[in-house]
Structure formats: C-alpha cells, structure tokens
C-alpha positions in Angstrom: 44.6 92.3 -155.9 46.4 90.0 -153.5 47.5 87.9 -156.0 48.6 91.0 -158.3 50.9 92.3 -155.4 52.4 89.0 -155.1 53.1 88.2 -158.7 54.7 91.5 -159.1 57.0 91.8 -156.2 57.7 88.0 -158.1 58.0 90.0 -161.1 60.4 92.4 -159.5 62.4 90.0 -158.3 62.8 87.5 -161.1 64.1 90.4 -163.3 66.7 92.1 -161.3 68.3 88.8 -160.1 67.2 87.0 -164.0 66.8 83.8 -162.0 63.4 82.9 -160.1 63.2 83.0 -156.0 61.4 80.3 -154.7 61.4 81.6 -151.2 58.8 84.2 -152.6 56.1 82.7 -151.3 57.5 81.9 -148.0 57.9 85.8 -147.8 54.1 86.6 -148.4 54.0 84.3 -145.0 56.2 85.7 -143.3 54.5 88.8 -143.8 51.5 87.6 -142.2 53.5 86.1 -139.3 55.3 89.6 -138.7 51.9 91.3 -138.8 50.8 88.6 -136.4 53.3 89.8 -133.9 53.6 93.3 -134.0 50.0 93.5 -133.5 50.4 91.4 -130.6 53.3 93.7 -129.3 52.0 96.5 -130.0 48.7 96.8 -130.4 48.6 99.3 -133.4 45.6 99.3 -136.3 46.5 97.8 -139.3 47.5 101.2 -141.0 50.0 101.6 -138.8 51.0 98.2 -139.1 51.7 97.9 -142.8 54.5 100.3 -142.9 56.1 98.0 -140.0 55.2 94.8 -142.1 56.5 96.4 -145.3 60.1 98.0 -143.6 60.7 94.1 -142.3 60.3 92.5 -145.3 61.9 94.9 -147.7 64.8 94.1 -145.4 64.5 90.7 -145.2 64.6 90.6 -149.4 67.5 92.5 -149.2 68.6 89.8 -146.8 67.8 86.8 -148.6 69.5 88.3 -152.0 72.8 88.6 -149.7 72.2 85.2 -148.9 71.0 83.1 -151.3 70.7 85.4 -154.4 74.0 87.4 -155.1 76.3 85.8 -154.1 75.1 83.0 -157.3 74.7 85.5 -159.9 78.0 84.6 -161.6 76.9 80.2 -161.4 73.9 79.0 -163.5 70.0 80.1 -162.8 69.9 76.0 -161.4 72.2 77.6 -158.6 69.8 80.1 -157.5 66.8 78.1 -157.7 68.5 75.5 -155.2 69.4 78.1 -152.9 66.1 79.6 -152.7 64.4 76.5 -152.3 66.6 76.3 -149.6 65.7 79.7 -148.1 62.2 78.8 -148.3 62.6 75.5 -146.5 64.3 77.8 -143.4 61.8 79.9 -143.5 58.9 77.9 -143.0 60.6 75.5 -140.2 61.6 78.8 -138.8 58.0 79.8 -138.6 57.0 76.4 -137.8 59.8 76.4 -134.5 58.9 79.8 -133.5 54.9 80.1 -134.3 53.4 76.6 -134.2 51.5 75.0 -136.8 48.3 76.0 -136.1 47.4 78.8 -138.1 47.0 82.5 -136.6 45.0 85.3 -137.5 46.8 88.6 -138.5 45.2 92.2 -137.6 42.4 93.5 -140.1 43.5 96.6 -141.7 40.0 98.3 -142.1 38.4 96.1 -138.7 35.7 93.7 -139.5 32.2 93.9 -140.1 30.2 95.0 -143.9 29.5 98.2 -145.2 26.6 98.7 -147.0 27.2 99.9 -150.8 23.9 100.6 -153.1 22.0 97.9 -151.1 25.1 95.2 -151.1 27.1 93.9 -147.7 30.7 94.5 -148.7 33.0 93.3 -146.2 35.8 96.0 -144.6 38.8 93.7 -145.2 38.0 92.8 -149.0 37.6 96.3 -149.8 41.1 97.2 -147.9 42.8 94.6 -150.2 40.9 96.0 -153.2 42.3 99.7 -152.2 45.7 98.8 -150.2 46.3 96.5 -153.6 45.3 99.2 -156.5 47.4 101.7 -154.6 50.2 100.1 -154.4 50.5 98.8 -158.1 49.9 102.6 -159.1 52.4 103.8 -157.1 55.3 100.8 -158.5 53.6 101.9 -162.3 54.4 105.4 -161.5 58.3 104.3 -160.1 59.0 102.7 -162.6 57.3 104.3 -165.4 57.2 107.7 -164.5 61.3 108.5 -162.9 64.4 108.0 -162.9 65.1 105.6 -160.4 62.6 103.2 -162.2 64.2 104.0 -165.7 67.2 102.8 -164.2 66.1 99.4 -162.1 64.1 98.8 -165.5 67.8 99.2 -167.8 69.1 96.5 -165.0 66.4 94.1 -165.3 66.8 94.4 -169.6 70.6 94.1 -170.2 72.6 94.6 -166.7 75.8 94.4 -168.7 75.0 97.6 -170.5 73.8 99.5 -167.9 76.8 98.7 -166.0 79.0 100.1 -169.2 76.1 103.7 -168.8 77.8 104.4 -165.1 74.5 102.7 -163.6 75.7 100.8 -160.0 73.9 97.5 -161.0 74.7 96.0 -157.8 72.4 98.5 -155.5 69.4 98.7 -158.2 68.9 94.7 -157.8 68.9 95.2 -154.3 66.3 98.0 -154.7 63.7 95.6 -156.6 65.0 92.6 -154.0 63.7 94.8 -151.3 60.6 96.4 -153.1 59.7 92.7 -154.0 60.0 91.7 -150.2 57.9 94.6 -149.2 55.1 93.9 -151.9 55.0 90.3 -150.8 54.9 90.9 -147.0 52.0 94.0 -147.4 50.7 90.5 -149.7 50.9 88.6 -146.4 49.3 91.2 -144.4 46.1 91.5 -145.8 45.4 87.9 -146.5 46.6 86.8 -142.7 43.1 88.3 -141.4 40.7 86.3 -144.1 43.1 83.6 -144.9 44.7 83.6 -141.7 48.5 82.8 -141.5 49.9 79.0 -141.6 54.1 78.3 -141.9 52.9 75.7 -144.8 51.1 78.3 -146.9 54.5 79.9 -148.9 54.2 77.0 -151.5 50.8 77.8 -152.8 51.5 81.3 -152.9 54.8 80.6 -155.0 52.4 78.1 -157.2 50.0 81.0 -158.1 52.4 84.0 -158.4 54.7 81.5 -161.2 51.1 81.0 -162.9 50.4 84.5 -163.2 53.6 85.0 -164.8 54.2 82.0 -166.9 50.2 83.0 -168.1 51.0 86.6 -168.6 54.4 85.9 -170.1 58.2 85.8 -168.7 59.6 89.0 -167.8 56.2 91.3 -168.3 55.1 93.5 -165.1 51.8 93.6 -167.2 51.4 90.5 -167.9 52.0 89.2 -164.7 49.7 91.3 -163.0 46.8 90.9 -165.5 47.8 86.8 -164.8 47.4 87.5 -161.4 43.9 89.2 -161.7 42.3 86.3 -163.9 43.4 83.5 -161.7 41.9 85.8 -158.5 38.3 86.3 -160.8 38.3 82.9 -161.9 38.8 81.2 -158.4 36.2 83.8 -157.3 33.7 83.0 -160.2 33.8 79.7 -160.8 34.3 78.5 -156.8 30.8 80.0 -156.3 29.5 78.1 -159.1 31.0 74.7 -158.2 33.2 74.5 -155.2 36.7 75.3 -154.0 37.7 71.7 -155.6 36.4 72.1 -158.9 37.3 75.3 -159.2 41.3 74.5 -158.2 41.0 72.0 -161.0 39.2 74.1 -163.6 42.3 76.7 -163.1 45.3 74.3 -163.7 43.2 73.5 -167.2 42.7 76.8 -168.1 46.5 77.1 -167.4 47.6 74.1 -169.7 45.0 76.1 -172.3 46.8 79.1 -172.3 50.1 78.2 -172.5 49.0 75.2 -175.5 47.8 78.3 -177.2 49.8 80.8 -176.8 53.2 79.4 -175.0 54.9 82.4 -175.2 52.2 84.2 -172.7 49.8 87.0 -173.2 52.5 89.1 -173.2 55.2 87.5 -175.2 58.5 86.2 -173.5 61.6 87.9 -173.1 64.6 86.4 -174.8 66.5 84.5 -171.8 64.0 84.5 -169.3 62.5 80.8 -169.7 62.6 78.6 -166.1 
C-alpha cells in the first residue's frame, strides 16, 4: 500500500505536468524526514502528525512545480527531467547537510507492538499502512471519479489545450495534482520512516519502484499504476521469504523485462504521448 501511494501521487504528477518528476522519490523522503522532526518538536501521535506531514509536502509539490516544473512546460519533456533530477540532487544533500547520514526513525502511526488476529501476530504499523494506504486511494478514486473538481484535473491531464478552450484554468488544476502528489508521497514517507526508517539516500529507490509500477501498469493509467504498485509490494513480500532480499530484488527486475517483452504497452495500454 506504500508502494501504491507512491506510484500514484507519481501518477498524479506525471499527468498534469505530461513530463516525469524525478525528485518524486526524494519527496517520499522528505516526508519521513518532516515526520522525523515534528515528532521531535512536538511530540504529537502519528495521527496527528500526518496531516502536518501531508500540509508540508503538498506545499513543497507545489513548490517544486514553481521551480523546476512550470516554468519548462513550454521546452521539451528532456527539460523537465533535467530539472528534476536536479531538484532531487538538492534535496537529498539538503537532508544530508541538515539530518546526517545516518538513518532516523520516524514516529509509528498506530505505536508498536502486534495485535493478535484469529491466532496470528500482526504488527500495529503494517496494518496502519494497510488502512492509512486503502483510505487514501479511496478517497483520490472518489476525487477524481466521483466530482467535479476531479472531472476537471482529469480533462487537464487528457488534452490541456482543450480544456483550456472549455474556460478550465489549466494553470491551478496542475498545481492541484502537483500538491496532491506531494502530499501522497510524503503520507508515503511517513509510514515507511518507522519500519524502514528514513536515510537522505533512499529517494532513488523509491523513484526506481514507483517508474516500475507505472511503466508495468502502463503510461498514464491511475489503475494501472497502482495495481503495478501492489504486485511489486506482493512479490518482494512473497518471494523475499522464500529466498532472500537479494534474490528476490533480482527476481523483480526479470519479471519487469517479462512484462514489458510481453505486453510493452503495459497492463493497461499506453496513452498516446506519454512514453519517457
């Protein structure tokens, strides 16, 4: 479910500004550093945290597509990607500078400890992500499904240039999903900083399995890239308790190659324009 809330704030993002932001990753760890820090200031549970964490970060999207994001959108996608890269690089010597190296541990959202299910040890934290996660993709399904606002940041992402001809400010809906995709991706942070803990160096990884969840599910698809974002969570899950953490990194990327030799258009099909 971490994994899903990461790919679609990726999702979000890659569709209102139609070029990919590589400091998304960086973001999911920034996250986890803000929620470092505010539970070190002030000492709140992690409910109470998470609106903090997600307020920051929808702001700090909204920042970054000032920055590195809007400003582009008239130059080639290559344009953004460089800037982003560049965004990401700040971000983690900023975190580096500021934090240390060493890794930290953010505040559990539902405290530690197992709670005993039908005769099985679950742990608190696991099952928060579980909930935390399959609230929060409900509630972006029912955005932008289910009203207007959604309608409308879902014309943007499809054909800007048209909705801008409807009377639709195109300008302020891509800033919407910029700053839903930052909140999605710090929340992301969040919950893995307690398990996972929280280390400047992480963003790349995160970026690396968020663009695999999309490139599996296909280019463009909210669907898709959560369902991507699922399998690569059960298949690390399954197949690291069969054979190891190593094996199972390996096993993924060749499942990867599989799908796309098979099906190279995604699960999902591809969106006209959308290839990176």
């Amino acid at each position: 479910m971490a994994y899903a809330l990461i790919a679609l704030g990726f999702v979000l993002a890659l569709n209102a500004a139609g070029a990919v932001n590589f400091a998304h990753g960086d973001l999911v760890v920034l996250g986890g550093a803000v929620a470092v820090l505010a539970g070190l200031w002030t000492g709140l549970p992690g409910p109470l945290l998470l609106p903090i964490v997600a307020l920051v970060l929808g702001a700090t999207g909204i920042l970054a597509a000032r920055i590195a994001i809007q400003p582009l959108a008239a130059r080639p996608p290559e344009a953004t990607f460089v800037a982003t890269i560049a965004l990401a690089a700040i971000i983690e010597q900023g975190l580096t500078v500021g934090l240390g190296a060493a890794p930290l541990t953010a505040p559990p959202f539902a405290g530690s400890g197992t709670i005993d299910i039908g005769g099985l040890a679950l742990g608190r934290q696991p099952l928060a992500i579980l909930a935390v996660g399959a609230v929060l993709v409900a509630a972006v399904w029912f955005l932008l499904e289910r009203t207007q606002l959604g309608r409308r940041m879902r014309a943007v992402s499809s054909d800007r240039y048209m909705a801008r001809a409807v009377g639709i400010p195109v300008g302020r809906y891509v800033m919407l999903s910029l700053a839903l995709a930052g909140a999605l991706a710090g929340v992301a942070g969040f919950l893995l900083g307690h398990q996972f803990l929280v280390a400047p160096t992480q963003g790349a990884g995160h970026m690396l399995k968020a663009y695999i969840a999309v490139a599996i599910g296909g280019w463009g698809s909210v669907p898709g890239a959560l369902l991507g974002a699922l399998g690569i969570g059960l298949f690390e899950t399954f197949v690291s308790a069969a054979v190891g953490d190593a094996w199972a990194s390996a096993a993924l990327y060749v499942a990867v190659l599989a799908v796309l030799v098979l099906r190279p258009q995604g699960l999902f099909g591809e969106p006209v324009g959308r290839r990176a």
